[in-house]
N, C-alpha and C positions, 0 to 999 in steps of 0.2 A: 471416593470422589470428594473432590475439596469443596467446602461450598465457603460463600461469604454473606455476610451481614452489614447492613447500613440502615440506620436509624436517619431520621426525614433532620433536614440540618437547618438551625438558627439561621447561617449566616456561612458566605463563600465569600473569603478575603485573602491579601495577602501577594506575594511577590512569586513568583514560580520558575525554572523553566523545563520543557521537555524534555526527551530525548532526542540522538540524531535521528534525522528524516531515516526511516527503514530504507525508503527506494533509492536514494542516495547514497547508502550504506554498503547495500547489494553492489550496484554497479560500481562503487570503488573499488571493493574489491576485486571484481572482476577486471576491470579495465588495468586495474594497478599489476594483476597478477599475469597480467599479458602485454603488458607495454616492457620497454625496454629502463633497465636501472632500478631504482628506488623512488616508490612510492609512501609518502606517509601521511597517515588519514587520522585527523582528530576528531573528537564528538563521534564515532563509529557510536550506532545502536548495538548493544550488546543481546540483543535478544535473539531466541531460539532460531527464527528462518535467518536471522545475519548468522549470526554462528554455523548452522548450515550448508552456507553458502562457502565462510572462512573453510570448514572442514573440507571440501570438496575440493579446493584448491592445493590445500597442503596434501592429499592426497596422491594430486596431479605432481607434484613434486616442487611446490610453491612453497619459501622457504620465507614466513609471517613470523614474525615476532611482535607477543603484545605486552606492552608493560600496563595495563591495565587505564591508560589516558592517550596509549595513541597506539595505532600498526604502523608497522616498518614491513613494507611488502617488495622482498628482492622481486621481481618480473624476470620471466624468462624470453620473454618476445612472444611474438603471433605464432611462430610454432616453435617453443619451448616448452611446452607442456609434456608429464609424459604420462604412458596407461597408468590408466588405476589399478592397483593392484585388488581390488574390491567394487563392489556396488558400492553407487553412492546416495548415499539417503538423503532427502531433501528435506526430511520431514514432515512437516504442515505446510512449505511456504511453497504457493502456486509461481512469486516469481523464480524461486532458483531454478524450479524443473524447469521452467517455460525458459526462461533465456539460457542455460544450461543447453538446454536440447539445442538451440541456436549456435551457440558457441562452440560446441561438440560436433556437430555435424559435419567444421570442417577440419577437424582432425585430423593427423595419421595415424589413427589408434580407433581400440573398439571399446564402450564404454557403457555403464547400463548404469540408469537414474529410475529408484522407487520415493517413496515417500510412506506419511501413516496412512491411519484407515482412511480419513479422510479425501490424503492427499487424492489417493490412488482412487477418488471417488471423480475425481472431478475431468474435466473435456481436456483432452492433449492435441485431439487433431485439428483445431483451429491454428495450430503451430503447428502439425507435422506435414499439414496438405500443403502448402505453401513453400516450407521446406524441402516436398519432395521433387517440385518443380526446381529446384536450384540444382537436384540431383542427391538428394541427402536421402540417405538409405535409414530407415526410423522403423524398428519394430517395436508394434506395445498391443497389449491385452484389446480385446471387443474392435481388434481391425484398425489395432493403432489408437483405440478412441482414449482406453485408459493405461498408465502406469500397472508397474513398471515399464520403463522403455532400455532398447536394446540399440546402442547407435553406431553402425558403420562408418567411423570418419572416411569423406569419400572428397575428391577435386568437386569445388559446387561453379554455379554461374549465373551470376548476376540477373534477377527478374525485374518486373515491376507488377506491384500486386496491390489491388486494391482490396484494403480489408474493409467485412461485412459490417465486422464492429470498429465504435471505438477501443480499441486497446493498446493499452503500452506495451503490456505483455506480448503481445502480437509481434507489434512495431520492436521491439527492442531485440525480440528473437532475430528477426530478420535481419537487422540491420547487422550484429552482431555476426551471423552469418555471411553477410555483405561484406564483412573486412577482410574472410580468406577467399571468396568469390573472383572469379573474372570478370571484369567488364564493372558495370557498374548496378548497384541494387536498388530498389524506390519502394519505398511503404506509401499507400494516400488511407487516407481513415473518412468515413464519413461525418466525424466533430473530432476537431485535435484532442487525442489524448496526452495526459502529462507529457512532457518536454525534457527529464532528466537525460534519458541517454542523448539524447542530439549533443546538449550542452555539454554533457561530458564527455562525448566522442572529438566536439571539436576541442575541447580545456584540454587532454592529449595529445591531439596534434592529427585529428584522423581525415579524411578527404570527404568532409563531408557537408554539405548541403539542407538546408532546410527548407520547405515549399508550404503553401497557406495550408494545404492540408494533409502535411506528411512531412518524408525526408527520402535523400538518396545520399547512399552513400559507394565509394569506388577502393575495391578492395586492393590491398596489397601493402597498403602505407606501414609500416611500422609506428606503433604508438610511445609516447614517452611518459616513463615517470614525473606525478607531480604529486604536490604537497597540498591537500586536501582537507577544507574545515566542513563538517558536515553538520549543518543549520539545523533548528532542531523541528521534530516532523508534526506538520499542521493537522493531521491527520490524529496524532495524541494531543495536537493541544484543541481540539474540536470536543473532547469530553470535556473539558473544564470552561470550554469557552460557553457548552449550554450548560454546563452544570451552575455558573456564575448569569445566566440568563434567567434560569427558571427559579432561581433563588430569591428571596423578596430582599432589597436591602444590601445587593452581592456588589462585588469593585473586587477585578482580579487581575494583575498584571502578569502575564507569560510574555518571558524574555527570549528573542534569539530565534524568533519564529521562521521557518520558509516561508513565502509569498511567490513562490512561485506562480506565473499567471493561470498556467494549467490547472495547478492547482488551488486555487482562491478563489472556486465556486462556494466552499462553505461561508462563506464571508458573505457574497454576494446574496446567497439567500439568506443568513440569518438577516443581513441589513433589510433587506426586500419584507422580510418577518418583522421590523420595526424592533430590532435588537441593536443595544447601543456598541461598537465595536471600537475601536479607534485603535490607526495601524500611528506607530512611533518611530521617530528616528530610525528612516528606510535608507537600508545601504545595500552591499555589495559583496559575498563572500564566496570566494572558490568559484567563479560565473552563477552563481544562484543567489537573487535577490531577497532578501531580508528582514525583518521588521519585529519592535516588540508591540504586542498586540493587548491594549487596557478594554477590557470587556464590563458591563455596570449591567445590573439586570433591568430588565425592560418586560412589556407586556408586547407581547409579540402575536403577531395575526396569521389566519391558515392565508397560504398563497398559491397557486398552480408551478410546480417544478418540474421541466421537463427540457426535450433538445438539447444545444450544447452546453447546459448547464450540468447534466449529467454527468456527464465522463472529466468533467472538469471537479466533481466533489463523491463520486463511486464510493469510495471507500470510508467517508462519513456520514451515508446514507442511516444507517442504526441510529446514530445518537441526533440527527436530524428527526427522526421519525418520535423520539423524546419531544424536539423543541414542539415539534407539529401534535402530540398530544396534548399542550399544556396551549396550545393558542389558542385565542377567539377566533372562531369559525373553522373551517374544514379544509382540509390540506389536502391536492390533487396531484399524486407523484407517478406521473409516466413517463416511458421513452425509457425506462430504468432495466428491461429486462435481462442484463447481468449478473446483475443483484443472485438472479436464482442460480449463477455457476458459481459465487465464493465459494469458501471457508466452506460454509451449508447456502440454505436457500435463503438466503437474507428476507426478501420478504414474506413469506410464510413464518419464519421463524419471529420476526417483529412483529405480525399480525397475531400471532397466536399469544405473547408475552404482552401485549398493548390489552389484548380483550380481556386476558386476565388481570388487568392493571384499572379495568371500567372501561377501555375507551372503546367506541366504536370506530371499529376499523372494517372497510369493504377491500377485500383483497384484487387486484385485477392481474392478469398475464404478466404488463410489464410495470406494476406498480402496485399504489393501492388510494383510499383516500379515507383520512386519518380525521374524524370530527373531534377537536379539542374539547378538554374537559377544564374545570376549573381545579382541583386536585387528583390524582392518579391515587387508587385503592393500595397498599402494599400486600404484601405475600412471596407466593416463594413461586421464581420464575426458574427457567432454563437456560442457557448459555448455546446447548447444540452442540458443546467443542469451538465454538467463534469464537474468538479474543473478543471483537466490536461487537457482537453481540452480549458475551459477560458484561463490558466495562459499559457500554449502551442500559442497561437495567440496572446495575447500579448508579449509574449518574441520576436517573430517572428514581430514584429511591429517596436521592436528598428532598424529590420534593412530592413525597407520599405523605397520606394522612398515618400509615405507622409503617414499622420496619419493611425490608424488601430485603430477600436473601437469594442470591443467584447461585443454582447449584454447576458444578463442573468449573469453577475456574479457573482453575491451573495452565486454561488455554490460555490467560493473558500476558503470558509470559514467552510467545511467540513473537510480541511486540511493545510489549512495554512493562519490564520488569518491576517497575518500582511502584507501579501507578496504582494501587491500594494504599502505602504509605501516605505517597504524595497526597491522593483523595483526602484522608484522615487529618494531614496539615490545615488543609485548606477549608475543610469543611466542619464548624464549632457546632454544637449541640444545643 
């Protein structure tokens, strides 16, 4: 088991920028490997659930070429796909199975998607109940709940379904689904979840519709190749943006950021936090809006975080729960309760690494509330197998009274390969 080491840091400075957005990454490939011509995608995240996803494709008989700075993805059309001549392994990444099992369903072929231990831990029938109403025939372990799944591409048709949750992953299956569909398909969410696949269903060319709280989309359209720059994802730059917050003395600029609306809840709560952020020269790239992000540390305050601020920053809840230990007063995070189907149980897993860090943390159903400390104790925490959980304890390290060593991290490299180096740059002794 790999572990790593971080000593409590001087000073966070310096010029940066991330990687590409992952969930941007995923659905180009996807969309690119089923539209018609050639698609070519720069800034692709290279990490393990993209690659994943790439593998899955070139399986299907998806013919990718990577020179190491961009893919060249021949498309076969909406149904140019062909059987796998194998299981296809997802790995760790809960998006490939999830919109995978969406995209598959309207196959003419029979296909079976597992993943690791993890993967195969985690809920499938929030996609497959929904799915089966279109007509998609889905077998998998405990009644369909968990992976491996076993999928009958079958003729599907068009619903409208109101999910319980907010999710992309939900939404994305669906819609996904809605392209071989008859008739027409509709997702509504109870808080919008991210926006990628709409945007990139319509930057294709597909029949689709977006509504205040959802999308429909009208199956049949053939898609088109296009030439794709993929921004790089806010979601990796949310370590470094608290890492340069809770640091005394820090000024960090990450270049190239997504700002996508959906997603620039972390923004909104760190500013809400009394954290200095400043968005730079905001443009326009591939339909997905833009910006470099100058972050300075600040003394930041506990705040109540809940509603549709959630599902707008999910997935940087971990390194949130850092900022919210280092602030003055007590941090109230509900409405969160997804958190416990990632990777692992995100909030149990923070609460248990926080109490070992000094802070008091009361854990609740769908959240928890996090009373700030003035320094964080170091020692040696857990990761779980999360990626945001590893890189979440180490950012939290630079500003311990002595080292913090996070065991298991090898998971970080599902999403952000490099981002131990980069940490190492940016953070002096």
């Amino acid at each position: 088991m790999q572990s790593y080491t971080v000593q409590p840091a001087a000073a966070v400075r310096g010029e940066i920028a991330v990687p590409g957005d992952k969930s941007i990454s995923h659905r180009s490939i996807m969309l690119g490997s089923i539209a018609r011509g050639t698609t070519t995608v720069k800034g692709l995240l290279r990490g393990e659930d993209n690659m994943a996803t790439l593998h899955a494709f070139r399986a299907m008989g998806v013919n990718v070429q990577d020179d190491g700075e961009t893919l060249h993805i021949e498309g076969k059309g909406l149904h140019g796909l062909a059987e796998p001549a194998d299981v296809l392994d997802c790995g760790n990444s809960g998006t490939s199975i999830r919109l995978l099992t969406g995209l598959l369903a309207g196959q003419r072929f029979f296909s079976v998607l597992t993943g690791d231990q993890y993967l195969r831990k985690r809920p499938m029938k929030r996609v497959i109940e929904p799915l089966g109403r279109m007509g998609a025939s889905i077998f998998g372990r405990a009644g369909g709940e968990k992976a491996p799944l076993a999928i009958v591409g079958r003729e599907l048709a068009g619903i409208s379904y109101a999910s319980p949750v907010a999710s992309a992953q939900i939404k994305s299956a669906l819609l996904l689904a809605g392209l071989y569909a008859a008739g027409e398909t509709e997702v509504t969410e109870p808080h919008l979840s991210r926006d990628h696949s709409e945007r990139m269903f319509r930057y294709f060319g597909a029949d689709i519709e977006t509504t205040l709280c959802g999308a429909r989309v009208r199956g049949g359209r053939e898609l088109e190749g296009r030439d794709i720059t993929v921004p790089g994802d806010i979601s990796s730059a949310a370590f470094f943006l608290v890492a340069a917050l809770i640091v005394p003395g820090a000024e960090l600029l990450i270049r190239g950021v997504g700002v996508n609306p959906t997603r620039t809840g972390i923004l909104d709560i760190l500013t809400a936090m009394g954290g200095s952020v400043e968005l730079l020269d905001p443009r326009e790239v591939s339909g997905e809006p833009v910006a470099d992000l100058l972050v300075r540390s600040s003394r930041l305050k506990g705040i109540e975080i809940g509603g549709d601020l959630v599902p707008r920053a999910i997935d940087e809840f971990p390194v949130l729960c850092v900022a919210a230990a280092l602030a003055e007063g007590t941090t109230v995070i509900r409405d969160a309760r997804e958190l416990r189907v990632k990777e692992t149980d995100r909030i149990a897993a923070m609460a248990a690494n926080l109490v070992k860090a000094g802070v008091p943390v009361t854990e609740r159903d769908d959240g928890m509330e996090i009373c700030g400390v003035e320094q964080l104790a170091g020692g040696i925490f857990e990761s779980f197998g999360d990626h945001r959980i590893a890189m979440s304890m180490l950012v939290a390290g630079l500003a311990a009274r002595t080292a913090c060593t996070v065991n298991d991290v090898a998971c970080i490299a599902t999403s952000f390969p490099d981002f131990l180096p980069l940490l190492a740059r940016v953070a002096s002794r």
